[in-house]
C-alpha positions in Angstrom: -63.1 82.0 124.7 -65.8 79.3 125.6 -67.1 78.6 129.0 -63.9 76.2 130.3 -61.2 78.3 128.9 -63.0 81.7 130.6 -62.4 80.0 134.3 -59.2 78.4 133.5 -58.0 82.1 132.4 -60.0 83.3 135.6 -58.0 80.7 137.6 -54.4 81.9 135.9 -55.3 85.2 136.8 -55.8 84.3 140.7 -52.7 82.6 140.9 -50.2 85.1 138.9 -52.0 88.6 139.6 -52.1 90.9 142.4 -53.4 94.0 143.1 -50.8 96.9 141.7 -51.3 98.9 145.2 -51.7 96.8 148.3 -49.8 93.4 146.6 -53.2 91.3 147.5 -54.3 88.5 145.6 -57.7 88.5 143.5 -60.7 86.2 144.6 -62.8 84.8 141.7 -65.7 87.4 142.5 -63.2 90.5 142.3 -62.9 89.3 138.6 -65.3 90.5 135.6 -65.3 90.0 132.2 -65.8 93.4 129.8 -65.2 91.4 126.7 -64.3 87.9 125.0 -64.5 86.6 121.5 -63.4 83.3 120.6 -59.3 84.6 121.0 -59.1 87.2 123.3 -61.2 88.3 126.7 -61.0 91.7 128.7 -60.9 91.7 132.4 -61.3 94.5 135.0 -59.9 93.1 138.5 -61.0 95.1 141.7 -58.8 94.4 145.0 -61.3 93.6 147.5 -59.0 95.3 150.0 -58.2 98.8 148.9 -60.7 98.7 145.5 -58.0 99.6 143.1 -59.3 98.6 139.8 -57.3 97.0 136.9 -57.7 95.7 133.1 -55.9 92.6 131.6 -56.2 91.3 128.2 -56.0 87.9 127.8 -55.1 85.9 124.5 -56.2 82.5 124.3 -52.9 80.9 122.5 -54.8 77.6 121.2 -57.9 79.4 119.9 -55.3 81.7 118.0 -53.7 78.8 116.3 -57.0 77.2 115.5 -57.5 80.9 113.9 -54.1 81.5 112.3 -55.9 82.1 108.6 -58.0 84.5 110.3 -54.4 86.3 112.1 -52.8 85.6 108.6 -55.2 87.8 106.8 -54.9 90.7 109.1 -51.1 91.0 108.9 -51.5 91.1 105.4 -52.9 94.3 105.2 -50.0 95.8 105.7 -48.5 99.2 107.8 -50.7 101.7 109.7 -52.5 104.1 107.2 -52.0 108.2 108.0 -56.1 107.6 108.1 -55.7 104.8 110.2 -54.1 107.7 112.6 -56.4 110.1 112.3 -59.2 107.5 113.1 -56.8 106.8 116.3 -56.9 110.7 117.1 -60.1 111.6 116.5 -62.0 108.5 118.6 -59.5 109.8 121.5 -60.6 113.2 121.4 -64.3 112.0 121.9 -63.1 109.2 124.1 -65.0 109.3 127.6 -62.7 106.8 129.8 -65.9 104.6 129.9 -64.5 100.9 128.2 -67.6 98.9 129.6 -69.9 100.9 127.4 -67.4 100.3 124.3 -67.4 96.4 125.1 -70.8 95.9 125.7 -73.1 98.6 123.9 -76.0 97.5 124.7 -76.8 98.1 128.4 
């Protein structure tokens, strides 16, 4: 997602979202972004009322179209692998909770 398409799905998020505990709606500042590419973005949303934090995935419908050979390629490779499972299982086992430092290694 570029610059303008990052606030307008900031802006979405104000008007449609609220907290999951106390009903309250988000101001722009209890919005942060984990992760974007040019499809998708990750939010976390903190309620500044009761700090009750959530995470929203946003797809970006028109940079998906503009990327449909990219999406084409990837359902052609066809059904989950038993490896594909065990990959699954054994990055859960070592899994900490911690998402921020999976999005953003470097800090």
């Amino acid at each position: 997602m570029n610059l303008d398409e990052m606030k307008d799905a900031i802006k979405y998020m104000q008007r449609t979202c609220k907290c999951t505990e106390c009903k309250s709606k988000y101001k722009a500042l209890d919005i942060h972004v984990l992760a974007a590419n040019n499809i998708e973005a990750i939010f976390e949303l903190s309620c500044h009322k009761c700090k009750v934090k959530s995470i929203i995935s946003l797809i970006n419908t028109y940079a998906e179209m503009k990327n449909e050979h990219h999406l084409r390629a990837q359902e052609k490779t066809g059904q989950v692998s038993e490896n594909d499972i065990l990959d699954v299982k054994n990055f859960l086992n070592k899994f900490d909770g911690n998402l921020k430092r999976i999005f953003n290694p470097q800090k």
